[in-house]
Structure formats: structure tokens, C-alpha cells
BAFI-779705 format. One record per residue: residue number from 0; x negated, y, z negated of N, C-alpha, C in turn. Coordinates in Angstrom, 3 decimals. Example, Ala and Ser with C-alpha at 12.3 -4.5 7.8 and 13.67 -1.06 7.14 Angstrom:
2
{0; {-13.190; -5.690; -7.800}; {-12.300; -4.500; -7.800}; {-13.200; -3.300; -7.800}}
{1; {-12.850; -2.250; -7.080}; {-13.670; -1.060; -7.140}; {-12.900; 0.030; -7.870}}
***
This chain:
96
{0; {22.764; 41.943; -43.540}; {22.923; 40.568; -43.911}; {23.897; 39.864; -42.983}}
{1; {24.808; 40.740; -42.398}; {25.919; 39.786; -41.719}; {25.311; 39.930; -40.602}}
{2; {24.599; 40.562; -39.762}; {23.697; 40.111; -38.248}; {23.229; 38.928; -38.727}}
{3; {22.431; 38.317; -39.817}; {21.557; 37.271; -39.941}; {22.575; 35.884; -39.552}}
{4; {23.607; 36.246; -40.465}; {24.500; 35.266; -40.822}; {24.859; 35.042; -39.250}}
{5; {25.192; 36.075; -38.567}; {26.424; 35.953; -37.013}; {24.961; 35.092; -36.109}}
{6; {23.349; 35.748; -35.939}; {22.786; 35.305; -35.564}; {22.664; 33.786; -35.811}}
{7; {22.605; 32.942; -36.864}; {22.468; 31.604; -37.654}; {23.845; 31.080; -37.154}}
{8; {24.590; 31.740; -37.045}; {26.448; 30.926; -36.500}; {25.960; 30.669; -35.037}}
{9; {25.355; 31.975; -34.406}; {25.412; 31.628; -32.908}; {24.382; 30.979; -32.440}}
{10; {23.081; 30.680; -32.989}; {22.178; 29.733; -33.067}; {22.585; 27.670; -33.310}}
{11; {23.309; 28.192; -33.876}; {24.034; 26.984; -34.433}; {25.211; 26.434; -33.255}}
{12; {26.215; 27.570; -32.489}; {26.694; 26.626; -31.632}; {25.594; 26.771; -30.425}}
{13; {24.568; 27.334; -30.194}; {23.930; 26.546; -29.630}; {23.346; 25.479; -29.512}}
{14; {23.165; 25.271; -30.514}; {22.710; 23.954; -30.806}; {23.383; 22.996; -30.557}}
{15; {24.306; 22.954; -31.333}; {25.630; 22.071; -30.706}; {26.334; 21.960; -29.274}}
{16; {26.282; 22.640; -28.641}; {26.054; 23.048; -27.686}; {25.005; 21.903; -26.448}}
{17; {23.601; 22.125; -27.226}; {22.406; 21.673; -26.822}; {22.619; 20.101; -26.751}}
{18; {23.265; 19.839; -28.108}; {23.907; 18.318; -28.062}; {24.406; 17.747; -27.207}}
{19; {25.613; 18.391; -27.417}; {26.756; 18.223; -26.389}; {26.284; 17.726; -25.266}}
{20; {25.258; 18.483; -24.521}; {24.587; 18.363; -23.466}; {23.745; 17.314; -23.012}}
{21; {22.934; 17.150; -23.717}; {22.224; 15.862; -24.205}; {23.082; 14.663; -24.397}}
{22; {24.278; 14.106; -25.014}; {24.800; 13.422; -25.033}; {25.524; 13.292; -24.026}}
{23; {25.867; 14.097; -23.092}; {26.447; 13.830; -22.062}; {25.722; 13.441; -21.008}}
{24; {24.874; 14.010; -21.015}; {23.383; 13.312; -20.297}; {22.857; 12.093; -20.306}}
{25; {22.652; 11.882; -21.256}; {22.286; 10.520; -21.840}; {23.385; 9.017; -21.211}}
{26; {24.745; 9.465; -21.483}; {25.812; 8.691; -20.731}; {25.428; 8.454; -19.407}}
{27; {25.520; 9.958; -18.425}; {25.155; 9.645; -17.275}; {24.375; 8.949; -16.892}}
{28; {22.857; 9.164; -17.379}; {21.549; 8.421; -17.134}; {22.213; 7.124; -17.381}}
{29; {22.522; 6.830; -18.397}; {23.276; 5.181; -18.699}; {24.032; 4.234; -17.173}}
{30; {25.070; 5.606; -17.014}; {25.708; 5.171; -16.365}; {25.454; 5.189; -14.819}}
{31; {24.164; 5.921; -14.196}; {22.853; 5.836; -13.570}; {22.418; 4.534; -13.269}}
{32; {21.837; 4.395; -14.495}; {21.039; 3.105; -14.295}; {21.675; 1.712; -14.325}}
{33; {23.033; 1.303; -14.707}; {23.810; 0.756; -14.337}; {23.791; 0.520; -12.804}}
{34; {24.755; 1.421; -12.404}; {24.776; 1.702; -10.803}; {23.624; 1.288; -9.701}}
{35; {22.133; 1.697; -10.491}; {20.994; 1.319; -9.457}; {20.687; -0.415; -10.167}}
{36; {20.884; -0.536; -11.369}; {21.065; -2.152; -11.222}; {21.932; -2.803; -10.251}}
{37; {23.295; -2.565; -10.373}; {24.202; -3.053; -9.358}; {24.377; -2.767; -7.988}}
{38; {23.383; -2.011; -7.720}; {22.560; -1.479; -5.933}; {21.717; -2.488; -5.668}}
{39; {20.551; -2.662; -6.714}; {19.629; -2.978; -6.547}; {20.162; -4.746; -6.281}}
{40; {21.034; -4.952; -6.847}; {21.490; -6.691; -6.735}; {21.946; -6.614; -5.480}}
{41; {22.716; -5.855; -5.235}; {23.570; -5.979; -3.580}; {22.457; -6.012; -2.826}}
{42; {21.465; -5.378; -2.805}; {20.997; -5.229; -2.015}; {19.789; -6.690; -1.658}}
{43; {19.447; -6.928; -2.806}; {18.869; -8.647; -2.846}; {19.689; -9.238; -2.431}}
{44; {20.958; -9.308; -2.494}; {22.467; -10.667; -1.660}; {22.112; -9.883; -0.651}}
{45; {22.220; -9.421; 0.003}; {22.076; -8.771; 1.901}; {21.271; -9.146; 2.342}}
{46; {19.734; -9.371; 1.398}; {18.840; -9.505; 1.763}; {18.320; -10.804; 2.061}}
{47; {18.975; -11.684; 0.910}; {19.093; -12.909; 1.426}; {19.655; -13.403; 2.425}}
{48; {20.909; -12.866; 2.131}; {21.740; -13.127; 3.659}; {21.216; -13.114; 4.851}}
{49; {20.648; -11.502; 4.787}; {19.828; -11.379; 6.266}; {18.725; -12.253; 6.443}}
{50; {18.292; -12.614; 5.781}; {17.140; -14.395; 6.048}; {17.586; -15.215; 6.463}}
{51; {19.132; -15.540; 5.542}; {19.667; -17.398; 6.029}; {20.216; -16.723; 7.012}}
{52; {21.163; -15.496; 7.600}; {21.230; -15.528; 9.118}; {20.457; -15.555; 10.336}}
{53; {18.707; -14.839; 9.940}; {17.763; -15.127; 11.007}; {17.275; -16.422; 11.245}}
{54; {17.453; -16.890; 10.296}; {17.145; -18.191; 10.367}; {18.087; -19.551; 11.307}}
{55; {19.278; -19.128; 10.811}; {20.558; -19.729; 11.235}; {20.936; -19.293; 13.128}}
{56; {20.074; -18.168; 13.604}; {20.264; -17.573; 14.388}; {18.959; -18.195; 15.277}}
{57; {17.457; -18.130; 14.907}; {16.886; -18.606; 15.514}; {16.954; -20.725; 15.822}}
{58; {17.666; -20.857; 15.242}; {18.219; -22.256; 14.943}; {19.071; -22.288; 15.965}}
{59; {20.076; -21.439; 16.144}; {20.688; -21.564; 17.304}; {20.461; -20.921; 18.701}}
{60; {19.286; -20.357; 18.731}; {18.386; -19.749; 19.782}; {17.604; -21.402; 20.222}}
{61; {17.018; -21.872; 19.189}; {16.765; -23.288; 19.522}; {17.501; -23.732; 20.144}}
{62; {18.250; -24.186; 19.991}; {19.336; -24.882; 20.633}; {19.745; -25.054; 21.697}}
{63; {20.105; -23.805; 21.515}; {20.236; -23.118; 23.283}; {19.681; -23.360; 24.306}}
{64; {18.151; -22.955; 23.652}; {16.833; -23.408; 25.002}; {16.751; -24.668; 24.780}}
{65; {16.722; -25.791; 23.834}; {16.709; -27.046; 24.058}; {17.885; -27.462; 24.727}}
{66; {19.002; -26.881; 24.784}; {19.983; -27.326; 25.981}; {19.551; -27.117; 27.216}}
{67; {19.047; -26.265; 27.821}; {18.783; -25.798; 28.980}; {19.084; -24.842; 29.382}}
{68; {19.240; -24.096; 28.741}; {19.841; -22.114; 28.737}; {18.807; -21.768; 29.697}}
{69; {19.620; -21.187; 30.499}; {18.471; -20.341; 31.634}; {17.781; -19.149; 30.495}}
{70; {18.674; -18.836; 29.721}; {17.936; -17.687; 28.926}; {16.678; -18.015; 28.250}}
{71; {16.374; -18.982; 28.127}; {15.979; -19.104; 27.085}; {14.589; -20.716; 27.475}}
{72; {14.210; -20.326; 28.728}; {13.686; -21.702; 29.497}; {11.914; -21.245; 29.188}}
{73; {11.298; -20.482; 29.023}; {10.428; -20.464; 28.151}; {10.420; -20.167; 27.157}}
{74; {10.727; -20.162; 25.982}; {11.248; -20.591; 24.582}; {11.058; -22.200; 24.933}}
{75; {12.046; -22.643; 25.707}; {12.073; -23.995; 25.636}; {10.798; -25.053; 26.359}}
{76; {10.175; -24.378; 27.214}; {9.008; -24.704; 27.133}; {8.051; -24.877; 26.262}}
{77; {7.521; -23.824; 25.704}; {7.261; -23.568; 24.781}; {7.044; -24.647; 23.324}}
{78; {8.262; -24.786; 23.365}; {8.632; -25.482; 22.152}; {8.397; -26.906; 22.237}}
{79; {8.638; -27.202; 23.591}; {8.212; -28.526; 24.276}; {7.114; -28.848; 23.890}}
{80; {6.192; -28.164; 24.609}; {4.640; -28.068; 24.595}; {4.041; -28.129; 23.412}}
{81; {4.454; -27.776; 22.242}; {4.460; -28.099; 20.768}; {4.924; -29.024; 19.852}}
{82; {5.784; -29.593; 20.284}; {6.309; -30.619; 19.856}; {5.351; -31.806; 20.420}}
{83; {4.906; -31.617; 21.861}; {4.162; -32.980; 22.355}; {2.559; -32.760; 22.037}}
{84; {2.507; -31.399; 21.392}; {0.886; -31.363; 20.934}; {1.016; -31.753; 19.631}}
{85; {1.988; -31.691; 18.659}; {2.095; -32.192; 17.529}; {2.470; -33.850; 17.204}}
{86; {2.758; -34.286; 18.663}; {2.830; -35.907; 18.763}; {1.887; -36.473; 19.333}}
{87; {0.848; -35.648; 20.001}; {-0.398; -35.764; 20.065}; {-1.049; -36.194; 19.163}}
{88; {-0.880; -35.299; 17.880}; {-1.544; -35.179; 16.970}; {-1.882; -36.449; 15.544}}
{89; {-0.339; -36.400; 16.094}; {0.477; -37.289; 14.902}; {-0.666; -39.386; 15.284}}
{90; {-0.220; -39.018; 17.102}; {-1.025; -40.106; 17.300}; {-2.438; -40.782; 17.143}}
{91; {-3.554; -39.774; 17.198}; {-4.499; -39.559; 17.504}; {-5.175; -39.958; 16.025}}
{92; {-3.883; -38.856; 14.426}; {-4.208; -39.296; 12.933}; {-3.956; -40.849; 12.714}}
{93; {-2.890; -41.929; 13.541}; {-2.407; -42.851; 13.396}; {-3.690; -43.915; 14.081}}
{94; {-4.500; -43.864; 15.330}; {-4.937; -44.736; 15.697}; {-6.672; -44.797; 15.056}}
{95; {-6.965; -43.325; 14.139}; {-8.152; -43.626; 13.327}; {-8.224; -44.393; 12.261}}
***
């Protein structure tokens, strides 16, 4: 009778045991998914960022070649040539 009993005690802190485990688990995962929320946001602000800077960057790549940057003298062609096909355009909708 007392094996049954010692077996049922030690069944039992397993169990508890098993809990223990589980509840500590459970935190982590919590405290997991927290963490990849607050990843996952940083990583949308960077991401934006990195837009309004390409943007802000090819803006001032414009620039540049519309100054007359040797670097940058077809770009600025380019851009020329588009601008006067789009005032082309603009004219051509205006005199129908």
C-alpha cells in the first residue's frame, strides 16, 4: 500500500512540476510575442524612413544634375527631355 501511496506523491510532483513548466512557458511565449511586436514596429519606422530618405536622396540627385553636376549630366538630360515631352504634351491637350 505505501509503494501506491509514494508512487501517487511522485506522480503528483510531477505534475506540478509539469505546471510549473507550462506556466513558465506560457510567460515566455508572452513575453516572445511582445518582443516580435516591438521588432516588428521598428522595423516598419526604418522602413519608412528608408523611403522618405530614397526619396529625399533622389530629390537631391535631382538637383544636382539640374545644377549642372558633371556627375550627373545624363540624368540631367534625361530629365530635360521629359520635362519638354511632357510640355509637349501639356500643349498639344491645350490647343485641341
Amino acid at each position: 500500500m505505501s509503494e501506491i501511496v509514494e508512487i501517487v506523491d511522485t506522480l503528483e510532483e510531477s505534475i506540478e512540476k509539469l505546471f510549473s513548466k507550462i506556466d513558465a512557458l506560457e510567460k515566455n511565449t508572452y513575453i516572445l510575442r511582445e518582443e516580435l511586436s516591438e521588432s516588428t514596429s521598428i522595423i516598419k519606422k526604418q522602413s519608412d524612413s528608408i523611403e522618405v530618405l530614397k526619396t529625399e536622396y533622389n530629390s537631391l540627385k535631382m538637383a544636382n544634375s539640374l545644377l549642372g553636376s558633371d556627375e550627373n549630366k545624363r540624368d540631367t538630360k534625361l530629365k530635360i527631355n521629359s520635362l519638354i515631352r511632357e510640355i509637349d504634351y501639356c500643349i498639344a491637350q491645350l490647343s485641341d
